[in-house]
C-alpha positions in Angstrom: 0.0 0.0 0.0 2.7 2.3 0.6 4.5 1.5 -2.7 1.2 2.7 -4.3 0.6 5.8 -2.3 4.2 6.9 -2.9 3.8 5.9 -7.1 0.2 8.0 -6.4 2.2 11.2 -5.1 5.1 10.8 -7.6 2.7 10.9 -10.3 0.9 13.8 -9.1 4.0 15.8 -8.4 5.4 15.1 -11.8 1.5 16.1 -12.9 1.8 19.1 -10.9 5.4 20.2 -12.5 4.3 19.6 -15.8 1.1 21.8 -15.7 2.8 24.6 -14.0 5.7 24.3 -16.5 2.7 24.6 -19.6 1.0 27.5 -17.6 4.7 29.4 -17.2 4.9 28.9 -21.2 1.7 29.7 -22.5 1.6 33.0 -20.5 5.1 34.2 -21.9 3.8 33.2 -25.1 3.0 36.2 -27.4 0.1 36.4 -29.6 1.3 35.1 -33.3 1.2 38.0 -35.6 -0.7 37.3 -39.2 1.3 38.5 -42.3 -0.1 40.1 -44.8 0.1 38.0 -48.4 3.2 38.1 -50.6 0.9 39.9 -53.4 -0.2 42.3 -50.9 3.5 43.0 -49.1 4.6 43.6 -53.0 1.4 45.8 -53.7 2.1 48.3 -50.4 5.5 48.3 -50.9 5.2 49.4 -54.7 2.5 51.8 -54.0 4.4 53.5 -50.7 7.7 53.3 -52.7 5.8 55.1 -56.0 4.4 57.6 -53.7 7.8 59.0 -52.6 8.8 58.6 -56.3 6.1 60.5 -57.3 6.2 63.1 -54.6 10.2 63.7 -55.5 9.1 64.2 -59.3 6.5 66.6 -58.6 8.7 68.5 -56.7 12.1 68.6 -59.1 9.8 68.4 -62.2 10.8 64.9 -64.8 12.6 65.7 -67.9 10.2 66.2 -71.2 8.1 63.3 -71.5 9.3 64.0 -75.4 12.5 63.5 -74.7 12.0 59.7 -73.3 9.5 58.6 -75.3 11.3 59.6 -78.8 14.2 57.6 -77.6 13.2 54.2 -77.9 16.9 52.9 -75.9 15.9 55.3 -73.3 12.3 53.7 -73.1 14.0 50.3 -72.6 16.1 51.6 -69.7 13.6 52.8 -68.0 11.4 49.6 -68.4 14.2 47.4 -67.4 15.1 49.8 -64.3 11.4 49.6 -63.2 10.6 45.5 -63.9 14.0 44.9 -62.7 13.3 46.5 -59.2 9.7 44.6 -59.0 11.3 41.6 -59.8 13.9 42.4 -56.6 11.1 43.5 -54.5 9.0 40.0 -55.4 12.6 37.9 -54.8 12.9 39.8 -51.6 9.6 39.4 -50.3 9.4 35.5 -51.6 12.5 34.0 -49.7 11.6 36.1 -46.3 9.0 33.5 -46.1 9.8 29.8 -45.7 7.8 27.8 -48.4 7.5 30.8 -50.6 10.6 30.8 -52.5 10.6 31.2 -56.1 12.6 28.7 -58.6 16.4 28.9 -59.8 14.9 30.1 -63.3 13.3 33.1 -61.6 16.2 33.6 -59.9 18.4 33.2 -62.6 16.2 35.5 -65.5 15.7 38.8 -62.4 20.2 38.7 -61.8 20.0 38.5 -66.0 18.1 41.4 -66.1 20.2 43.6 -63.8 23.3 42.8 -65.3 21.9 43.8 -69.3 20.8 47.2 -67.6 24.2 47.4 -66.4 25.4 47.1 -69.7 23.0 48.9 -71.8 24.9 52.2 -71.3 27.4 51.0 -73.0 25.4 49.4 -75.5 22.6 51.9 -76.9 23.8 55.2 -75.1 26.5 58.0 -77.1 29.8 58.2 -74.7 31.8 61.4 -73.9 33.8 62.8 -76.4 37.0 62.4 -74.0 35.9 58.9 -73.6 35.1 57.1 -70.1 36.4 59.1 -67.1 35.2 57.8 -63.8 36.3 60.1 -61.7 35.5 63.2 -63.9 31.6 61.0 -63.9 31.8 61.0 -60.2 32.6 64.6 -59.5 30.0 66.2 -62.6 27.2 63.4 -61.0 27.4 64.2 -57.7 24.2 65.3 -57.4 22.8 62.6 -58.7 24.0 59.9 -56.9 23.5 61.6 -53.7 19.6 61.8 -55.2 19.7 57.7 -56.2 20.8 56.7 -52.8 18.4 59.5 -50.8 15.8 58.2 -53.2 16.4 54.6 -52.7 16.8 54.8 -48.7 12.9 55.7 -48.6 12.0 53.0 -50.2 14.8 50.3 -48.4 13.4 51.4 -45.1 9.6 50.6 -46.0 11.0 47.3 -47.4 13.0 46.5 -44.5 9.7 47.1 -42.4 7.4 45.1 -44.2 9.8 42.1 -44.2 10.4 42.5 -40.8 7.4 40.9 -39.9 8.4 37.4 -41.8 10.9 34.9 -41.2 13.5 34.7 -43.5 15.7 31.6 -43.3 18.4 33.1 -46.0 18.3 36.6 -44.3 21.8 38.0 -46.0 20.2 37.2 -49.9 16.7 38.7 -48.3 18.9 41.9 -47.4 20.5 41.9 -50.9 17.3 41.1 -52.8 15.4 44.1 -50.3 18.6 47.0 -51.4 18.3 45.5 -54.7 14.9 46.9 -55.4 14.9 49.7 -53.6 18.2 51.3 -55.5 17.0 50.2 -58.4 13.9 52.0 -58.1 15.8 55.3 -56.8 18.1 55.3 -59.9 14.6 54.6 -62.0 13.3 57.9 -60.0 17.0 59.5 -60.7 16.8 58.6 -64.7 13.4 60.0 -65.0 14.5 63.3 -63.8 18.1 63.6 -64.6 18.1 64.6 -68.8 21.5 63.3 -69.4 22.0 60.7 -71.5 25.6 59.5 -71.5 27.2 56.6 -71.0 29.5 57.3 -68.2 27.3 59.3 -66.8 24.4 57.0 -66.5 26.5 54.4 -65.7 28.6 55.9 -62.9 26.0 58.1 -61.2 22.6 56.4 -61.5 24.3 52.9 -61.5 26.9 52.5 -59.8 25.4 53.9 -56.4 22.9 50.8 -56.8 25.6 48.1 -56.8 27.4 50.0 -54.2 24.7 50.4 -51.9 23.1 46.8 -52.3 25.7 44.9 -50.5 25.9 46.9 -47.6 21.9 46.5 -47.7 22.8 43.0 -47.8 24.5 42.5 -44.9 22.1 44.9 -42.3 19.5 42.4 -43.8 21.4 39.5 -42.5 21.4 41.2 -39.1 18.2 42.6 -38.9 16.3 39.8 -40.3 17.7 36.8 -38.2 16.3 38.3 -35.3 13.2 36.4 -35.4 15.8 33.3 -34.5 16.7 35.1 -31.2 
């Protein structure tokens, strides 16, 4: 009878310890925050991101819409510019939350398009008549590169904030992806308003400050967005 009495109490202790230990966890326990869709984390992102855009056009005033739309190179740039920071924005937004990752060939066809808008300066854009000189390009752009990375840091900072709410298991490429689009987008603002045309130009002050920019994006993103982890 003892024996059984003493099994009795030892089970209801262990009991005992075990409910307390559920009750001590369950009250620490913070509510689970919903996230919003990926289509609708893209969708406020791209129409808080256009707002700023648009509010820094209005302000400066765009170049003649005559001017873009009778150069049919500078039409493409601008189109790649613009898809190629949606694209960013969608990659960003897609691997910040586990089982939404897009493929390889996604992957593969948005780092394609960057790098032929990298090159289309060269390609479809009259040069200097000095030829390329980057640091003459960096002193006559100054202005606008300080206006591509002002104009991109907007639009970083919104990203950073949406995706802050996920759970990014590759948190460095969500970081890249996330500065990605948002340069991308301020050199698409920066294009729009600035009215030159040349190739060093272009290339060294409305695109250079977007690969310069993304990798130090890159690696705040691999801080900020492992914190769910801690």
């Amino acid at each position: 009878m003892r024996k059984r009495t003493k099994k009795k109490s030892g089970a209801g202790n262990a009991a005992g310890i075990h409910a307390a230990l559920v009750g001590r966890l369950v009250s620490e326990t913070r509510p689970v925050r919903r996230t919003l869709t990926p289509g609708l984390q893209w969708a406020l992102w791209f129409l808080l991101s256009g707002g700023s855009v648009g509010f820094f056009l209005a302000t400066l005033g765009p170049q003649a819409a005559g001017a873009i739309l009778g150069n049919l190179p500078a039409v493409l740039f601008l189109g790649a510019a613009l898809l190629g920071s949606a694209l960013a924005a969608w990659e960003a937004i897609s691997s910040s939350l586990p089982g939404r990752q897009t493929g390889t060939l996604y992957r593969i066809g948005a780092v394609g398009l960057v790098l032929v808008l990298m090159a289309m300066p060269f390609l479809f854009f009259p040069s200097a008549p000095g030829g390329f000189d980057l640091m003459g390009c960096c002193s006559s752009g100054w202005s606008c590169i300080r206006g591509c990375c002002l104009l991109g840091f907007l639009p970083w900072v919104l990203m950073v904030f949406i995706l802050s709410r996920n759970a990014s298991l590759r948190p460095f490429w969500t970081g890249l992806w996330a500065g990605l689009s948002a340069f991308l987008l301020g050199a698409f603002a920066i294009q729009l308003h600035c009215p030159s045309w040349e190739t060093g130009h272009m290339f060294v002050a409305h695109l250079l400050p977007v690969a310069l920019l993304t990798f130090p994006a890159a690696l705040a993103g691999a801080y900020w967005f492992s914190r769910w982890r801690k």
